[in-house]
N, C-alpha and C positions, 0 to 999 in steps of 0.2 A: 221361526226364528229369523231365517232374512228377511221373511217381506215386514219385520218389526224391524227391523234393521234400515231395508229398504224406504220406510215409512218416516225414519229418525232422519234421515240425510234428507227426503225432500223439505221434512219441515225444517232441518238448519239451512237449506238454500233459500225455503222462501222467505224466513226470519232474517236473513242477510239480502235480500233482494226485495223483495216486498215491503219489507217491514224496520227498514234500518235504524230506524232510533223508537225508543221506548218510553210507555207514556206514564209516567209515577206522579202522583197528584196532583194531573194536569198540566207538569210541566214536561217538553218535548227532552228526553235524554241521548245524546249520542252516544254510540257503545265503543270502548276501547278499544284500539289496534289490539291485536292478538297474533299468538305465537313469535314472540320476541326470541333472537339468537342473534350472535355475535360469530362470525366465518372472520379466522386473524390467521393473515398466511404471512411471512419473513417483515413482523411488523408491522405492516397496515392491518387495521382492524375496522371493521365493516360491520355496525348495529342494521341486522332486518326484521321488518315485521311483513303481516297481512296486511293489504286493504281494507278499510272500513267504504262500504259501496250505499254510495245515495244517490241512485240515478237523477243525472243531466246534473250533479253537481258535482264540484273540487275539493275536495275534501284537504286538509294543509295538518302538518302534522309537527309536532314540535319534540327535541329530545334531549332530554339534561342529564347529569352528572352527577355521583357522588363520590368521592375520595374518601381514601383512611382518614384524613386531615379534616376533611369536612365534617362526617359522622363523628368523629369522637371531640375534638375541637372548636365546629362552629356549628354547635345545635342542628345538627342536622340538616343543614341547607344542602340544596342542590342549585348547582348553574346549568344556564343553557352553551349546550353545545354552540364549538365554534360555525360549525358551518350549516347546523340544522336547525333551526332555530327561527321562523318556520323552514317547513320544505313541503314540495307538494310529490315529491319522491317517495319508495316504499325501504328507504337506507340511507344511512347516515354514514358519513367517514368520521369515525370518532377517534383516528391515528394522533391527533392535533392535542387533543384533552385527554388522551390518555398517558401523561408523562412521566408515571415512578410505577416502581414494581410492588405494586398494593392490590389488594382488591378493590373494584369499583363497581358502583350498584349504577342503574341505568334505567331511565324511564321513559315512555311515551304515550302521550295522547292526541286525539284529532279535534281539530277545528273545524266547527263550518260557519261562519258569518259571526254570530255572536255566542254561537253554542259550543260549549268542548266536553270531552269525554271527561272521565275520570282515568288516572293516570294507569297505564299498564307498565310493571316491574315486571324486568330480566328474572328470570327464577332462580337464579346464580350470579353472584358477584363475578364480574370477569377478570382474569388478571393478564396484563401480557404477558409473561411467564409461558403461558399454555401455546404463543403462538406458534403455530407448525411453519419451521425452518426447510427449506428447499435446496439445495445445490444449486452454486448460480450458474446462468449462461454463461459461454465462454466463448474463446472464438483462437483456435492457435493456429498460426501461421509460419511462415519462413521468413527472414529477410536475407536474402544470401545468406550467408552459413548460420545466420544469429535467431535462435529458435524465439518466436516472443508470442505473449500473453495477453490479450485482451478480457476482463472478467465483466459481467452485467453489474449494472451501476442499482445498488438497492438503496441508497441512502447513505447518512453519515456515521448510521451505527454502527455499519457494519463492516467486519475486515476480513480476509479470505487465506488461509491458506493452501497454498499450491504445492503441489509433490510432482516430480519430475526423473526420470530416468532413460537411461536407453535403452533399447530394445533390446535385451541381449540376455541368457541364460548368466543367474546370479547378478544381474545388475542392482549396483545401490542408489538406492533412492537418495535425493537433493530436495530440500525444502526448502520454501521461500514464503516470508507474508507479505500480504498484499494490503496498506490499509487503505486503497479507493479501488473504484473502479471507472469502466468507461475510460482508462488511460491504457496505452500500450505498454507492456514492461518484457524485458529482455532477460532471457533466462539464462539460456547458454548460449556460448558458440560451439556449433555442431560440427561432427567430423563429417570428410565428402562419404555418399555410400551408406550414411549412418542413418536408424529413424530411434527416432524420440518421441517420447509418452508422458501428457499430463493431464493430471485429475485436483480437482478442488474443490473445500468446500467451504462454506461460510461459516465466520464467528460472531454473536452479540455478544461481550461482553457486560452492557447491561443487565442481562438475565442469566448469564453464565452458562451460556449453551451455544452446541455446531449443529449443523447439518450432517447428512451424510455426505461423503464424496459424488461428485460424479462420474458419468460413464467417463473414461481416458478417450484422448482423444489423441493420435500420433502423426505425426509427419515424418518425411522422407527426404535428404539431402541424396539430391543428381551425384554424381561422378565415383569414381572408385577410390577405397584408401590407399592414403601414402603410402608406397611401401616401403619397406624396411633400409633397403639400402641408400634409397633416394633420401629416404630421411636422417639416416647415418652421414650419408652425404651434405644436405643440409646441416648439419650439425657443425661437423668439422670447416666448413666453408664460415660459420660463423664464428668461430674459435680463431680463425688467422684471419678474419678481417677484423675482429676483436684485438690480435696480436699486434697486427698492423698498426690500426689505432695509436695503442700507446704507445708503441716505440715516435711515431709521428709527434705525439702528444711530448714524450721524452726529448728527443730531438730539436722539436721548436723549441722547448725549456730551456737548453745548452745554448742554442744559438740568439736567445733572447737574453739572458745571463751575460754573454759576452760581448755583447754588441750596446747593453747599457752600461755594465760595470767592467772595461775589458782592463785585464792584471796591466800595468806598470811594470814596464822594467827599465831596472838599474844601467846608466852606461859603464862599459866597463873601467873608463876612470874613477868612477865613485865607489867601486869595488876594493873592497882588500883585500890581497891576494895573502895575505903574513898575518899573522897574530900579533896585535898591538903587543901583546904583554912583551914578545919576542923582540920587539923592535926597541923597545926601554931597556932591555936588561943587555943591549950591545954596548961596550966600551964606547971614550971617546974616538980612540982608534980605528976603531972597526964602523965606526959611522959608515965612513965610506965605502966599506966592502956592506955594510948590509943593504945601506943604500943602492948599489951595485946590484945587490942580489934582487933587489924590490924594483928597482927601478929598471927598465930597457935603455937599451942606446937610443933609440927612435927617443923616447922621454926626456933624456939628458942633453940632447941637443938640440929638441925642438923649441928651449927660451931664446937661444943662438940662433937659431934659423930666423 
């Protein structure tokens, strides 16, 4: 049983080595790439095959498409990939023409000068759907107290969220979304003495799926917490420079009040010191005692003077 075994692999090496195209009614045939798969990790997806081997030559390889849209819609056509179309590579970046969440059928054949294979089919339709989502890099740092976030930059699909807390027995978690990356973003400001923990992971909304989280990853703010009194201290110190304030504020107001619209007053000649109504209901008689009464001596002999 192995050395029949043994005997089946030499003749598939030398039938790919010796023997690489096939002779059917005289005409030379090249044989198809083989073992076609589709490796799609956070959206890029990557068509491989085998080598097709003719020694001292180039062998060039081409690879198209089919969409929902195409099969059911345009009779079955298939287009040539954008970036393969030839290649003399054993993988295609099919990231570019794979754009809606369908299944798509995939093929490839080789060329050599004027001869080409017959086409080799993906044995599954692939969907992006299936592609395996990673946790992105990250990178968290300090800026003086202000804890910030840097996350790996995977493209435009995709958006990230970050879960953040402090180190501490019962702490609650803080979330935050992130929709780019490769930009710095600031989370919190930390307390002195404090350390801080964050974890994230990514979302396509395209395909309606995350990643897992990743490892957490913490930093540590230098110096000791405020303590209690100093901060009590601070406290009240800003309560009376508060107070302060508005009485200042109150005060300019009074003294701006009176310095544009300042009261008039009456001199005491324009004053009445008697009740008109009083002054009517005196006799002719008594004119001059109320006049008397109303009037000073200074008043009465200053038309004389």
């Amino acid at each position: 049983m192995v050395l029949e075994e043994i005997l089946t692999s030499l003749t598939m090496c030398f039938f790919y080595t010796l023997m690489p195209c096939l002779l059917i009614g005289g005409v030379v045939v090249l044989p198809a790439p083989q073992n076609l798969s589709v490796q799609s990790i956070n959206m890029k997806h990557l068509l491989t095959w085998s080598p097709v081997i003719v020694p001292g030559e180039i062998i060039y390889y081409s690879v198209e498409y089919q969409g929902e849209y195409e099969s059911l819609y345009m009779s079955h056509i298939w287009i040539p990939s954008s970036w393969c179309s030839p290649t003399k590579g054993l993988e295609c970046d099919i990231t570019d023409d794979i754009t809606a969440t369908v299944p798509y059928n995939l093929h490839v054949r080789a060329t050599l000068g004027s001869q080409t294979s017959a086409w080799s089919t993906l044995q599954h339709p692939f969907n992006r759907n299936s592609t395996v989502l990673t946790p992105p890099g990250m990178d968290v740092t300090k800026d003086g107290f202000h804890l910030v976030i840097e996350l790996e930059d995977l493209g435009p699909q995709f958006e990230f969220l970050v879960v953040y807390w402090r180190r501490e027995p019962s702490a609650k978690e803080h979330v935050k979304m992130v929709r780019s990356g490769a930009v710095p973003v600031h989370l919190e400001t930390m307390e002195p003495g404090a350390a801080y923990c964050v974890k994230a992971q990514t979302l396509v909304k395209t395909i309606g799926r995350h990643s897992t989280f990743s490892q957490a990853q913490c930093v540590k703010v230098q110096g000791e917490p405020l303590p209690l009194a100093l901060a009590l201290f601070a406290f009240v110190g800003f309560l009376l420079i508060l107070v302060a304030v508005l009485l200042s504020i109150w005060k300019m107001g009074r003294l701006l009040r009176h310095s544009c619209c300042p009261v008039v007053v009456l001199p005491d000649t324009l004053k009445i010191t008697s009740s008109p109504q009083k002054l009517i209901s005196c006799r002719k008689e008594e004119v001059e005692v109320c006049a008397t009464a109303v009037l000073s001596s200074e008043e009465l002999l200053r038309p004389w003077i």
